[in-house]
C-alpha positions as CSV (number, residue, x, y, z in Angstrom):
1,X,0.0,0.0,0.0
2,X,1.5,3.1,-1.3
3,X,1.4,6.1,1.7
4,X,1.7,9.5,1.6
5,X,4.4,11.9,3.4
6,X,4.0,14.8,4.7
7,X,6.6,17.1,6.2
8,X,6.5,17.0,9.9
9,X,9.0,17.5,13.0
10,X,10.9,15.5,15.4
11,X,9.4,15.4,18.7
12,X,10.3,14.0,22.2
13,X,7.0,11.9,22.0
14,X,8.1,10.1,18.7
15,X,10.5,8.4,21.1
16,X,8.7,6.4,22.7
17,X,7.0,4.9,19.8
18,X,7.4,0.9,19.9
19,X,8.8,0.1,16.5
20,X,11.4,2.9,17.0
21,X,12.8,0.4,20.3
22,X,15.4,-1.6,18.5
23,X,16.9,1.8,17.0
24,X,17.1,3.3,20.0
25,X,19.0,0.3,21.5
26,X,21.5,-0.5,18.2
27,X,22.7,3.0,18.3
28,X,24.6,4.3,21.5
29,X,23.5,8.0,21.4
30,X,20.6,7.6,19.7
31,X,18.4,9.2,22.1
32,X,20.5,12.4,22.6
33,X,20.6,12.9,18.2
34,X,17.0,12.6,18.5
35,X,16.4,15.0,21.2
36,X,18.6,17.1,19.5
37,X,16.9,17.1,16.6
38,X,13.8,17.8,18.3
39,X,15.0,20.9,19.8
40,X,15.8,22.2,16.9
41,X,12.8,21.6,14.9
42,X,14.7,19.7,12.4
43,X,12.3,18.9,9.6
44,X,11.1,14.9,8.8
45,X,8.9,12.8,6.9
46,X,6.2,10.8,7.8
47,X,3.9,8.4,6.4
48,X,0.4,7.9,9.3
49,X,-1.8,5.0,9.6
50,X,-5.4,5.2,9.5
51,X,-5.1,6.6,13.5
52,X,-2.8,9.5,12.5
53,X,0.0,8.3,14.4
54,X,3.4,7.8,12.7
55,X,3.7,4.3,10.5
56,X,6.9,5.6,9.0
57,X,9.8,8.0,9.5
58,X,12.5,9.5,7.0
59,X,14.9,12.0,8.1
60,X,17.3,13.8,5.3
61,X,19.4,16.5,5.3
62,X,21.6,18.3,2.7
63,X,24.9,17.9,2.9
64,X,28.4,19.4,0.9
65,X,30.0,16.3,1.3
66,X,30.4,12.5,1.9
67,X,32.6,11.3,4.6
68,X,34.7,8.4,4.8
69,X,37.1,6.2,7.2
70,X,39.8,5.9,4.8
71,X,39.8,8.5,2.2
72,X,39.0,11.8,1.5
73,X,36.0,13.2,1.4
74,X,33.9,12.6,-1.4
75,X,32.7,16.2,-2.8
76,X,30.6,17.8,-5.8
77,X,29.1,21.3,-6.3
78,X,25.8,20.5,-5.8
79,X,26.2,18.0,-2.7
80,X,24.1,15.1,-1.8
81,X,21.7,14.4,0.1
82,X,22.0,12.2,3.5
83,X,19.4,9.4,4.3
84,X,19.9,10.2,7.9
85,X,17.1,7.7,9.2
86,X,14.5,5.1,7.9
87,X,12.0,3.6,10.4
88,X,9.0,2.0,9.8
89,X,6.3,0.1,11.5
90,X,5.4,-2.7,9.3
91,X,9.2,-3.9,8.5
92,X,9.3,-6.0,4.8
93,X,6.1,-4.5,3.4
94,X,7.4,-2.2,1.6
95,X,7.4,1.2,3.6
96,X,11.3,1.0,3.5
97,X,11.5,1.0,-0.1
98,X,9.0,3.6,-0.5
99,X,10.8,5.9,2.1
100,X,13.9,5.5,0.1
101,X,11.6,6.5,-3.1
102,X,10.3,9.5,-1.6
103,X,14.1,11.0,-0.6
104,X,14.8,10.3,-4.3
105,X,12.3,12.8,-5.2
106,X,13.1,15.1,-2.2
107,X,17.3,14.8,-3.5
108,X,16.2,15.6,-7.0
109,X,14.1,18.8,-6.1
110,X,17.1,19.9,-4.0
111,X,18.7,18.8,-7.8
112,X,21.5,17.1,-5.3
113,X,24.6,14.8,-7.4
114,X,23.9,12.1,-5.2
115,X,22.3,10.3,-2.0
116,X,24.2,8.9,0.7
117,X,23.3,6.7,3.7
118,X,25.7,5.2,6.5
119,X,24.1,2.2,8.4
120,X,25.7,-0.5,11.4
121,X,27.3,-3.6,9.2
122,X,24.9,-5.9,11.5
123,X,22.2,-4.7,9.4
124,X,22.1,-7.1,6.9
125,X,18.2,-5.9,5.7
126,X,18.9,-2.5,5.1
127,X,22.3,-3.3,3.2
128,X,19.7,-5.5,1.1
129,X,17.2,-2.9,0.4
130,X,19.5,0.1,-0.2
131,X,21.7,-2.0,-2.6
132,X,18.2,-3.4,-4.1
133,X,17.3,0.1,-4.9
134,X,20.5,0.8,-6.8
135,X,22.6,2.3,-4.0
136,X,26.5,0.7,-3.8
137,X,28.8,0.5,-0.8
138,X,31.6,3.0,-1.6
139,X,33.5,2.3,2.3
140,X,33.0,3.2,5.8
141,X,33.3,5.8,8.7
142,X,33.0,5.6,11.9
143,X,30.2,7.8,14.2
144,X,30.6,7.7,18.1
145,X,33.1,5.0,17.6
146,X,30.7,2.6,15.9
147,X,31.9,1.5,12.2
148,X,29.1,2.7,9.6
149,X,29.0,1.3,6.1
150,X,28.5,4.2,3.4
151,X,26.1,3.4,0.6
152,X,26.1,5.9,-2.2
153,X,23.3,6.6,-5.4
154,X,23.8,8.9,-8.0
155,X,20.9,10.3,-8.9
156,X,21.7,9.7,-12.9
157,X,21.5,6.2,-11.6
158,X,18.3,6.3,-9.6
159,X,15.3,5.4,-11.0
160,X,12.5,7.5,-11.8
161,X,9.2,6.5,-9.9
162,X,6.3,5.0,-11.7
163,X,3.8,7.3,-13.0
C-alpha cells in the first residue's frame, strides 16, 4: 500500500514509539541525536496509519560532502543528500522502499549529485534494500566510535518512480 508523506518535525514523543525500540537500542546516542533534533525543529517525513500516528519516518538533510574512514571526502558542487534515518512500522512491506523512493524525489528537487546513507554492518536488511534500490557500498566511517558502512546513489542512476 503506497502512503503518503507529509513534512512534519521530530518530537520527544516520537521516542517512545514501539517500533522505534530496536533503533534506540543499536545505536549508542541515539536518544540524545534525537532529542537534538527535536529541539531544533529539524524537519522529517512521515507516512500515518489510518489513526494519524506515525507508520513511517525518513529524516534527510543536505549535505556538501560525503565522509569516509579511509579517504577523502567525497565532494561535488551540488552535494548530496544524507538518508539520515529510515524507520518503519510494518518492517518487509514495503514502507522502507517507499521511504527511500520518496528522498529520491526530495534529492532531485534539492537537484542534489547524489544520496548517501551510512548504516551499522549488523544490518544485513537495510544493506539488502539500499543495494536493491541501486545504492553501492563505496567504504566506511565511523560515528561515536561505531563502524558505519557508506552506501552511495547517484541520482543519474536512480530510478525515476512509476507514473
Amino acid at each position: 500500500m503506497q502512503r503518503k508523506f507529509h513534512q512534519a518535525r521530530f518530537t520527544p514523543a516520537q521516542l517512545q514509539l514501539s517500533w522505534l525500540q530496536p533503533l534506540r537500542a543499536s545505536y549508542h546516542g541515539f536518544d540524545k541525536w534525537f532529542l537534538q533534533k527535536s529541539q531544533a525543529e529539524a524537519p522529517l517525513w512521515a507516512t500515518l496509519d489510518t489513526y494519524g500516528l506515525p507508520s513511517s519516518l525518513l529524516y534527510t538533510k543536505k549535505s556538501t560532502q560525503v565522509t569516509l574512514a579511509s579517504n577523502p571526502p567525497l565532494t561535488h558542487p551540488d552535494g548530496y543528500l544524507k538518508i539520515g534515518m529510515i524507520c518503519t512500522a510494518h518492517p518487509r512491506q514495503g514502507f522502507g522502499r517507499q521511504c527511500i523512493e520518496h528522498a529520491i524525489a526530495v534529492a532531485r528537487e534539492y537537484q542534489v549529485h547524489a544520496i548517501y546513507a551510512t548504516m551499522l554492518p549488523e544490518l544485513t536488511a537495510a544493506s539488502a534494500l539500499f543495494s536493491s534500490c541501486g545504492f553501492s557500498p563505496i567504504g566506511e566511517r565511523h560515528v561515536k566510535g561505531q563502524r558505519h558502512l557508506v552506501f552511495l546513489l547517484p541520482l543519474q542512476h536512480a530510478k525515476r518512480p512509476e507514473q
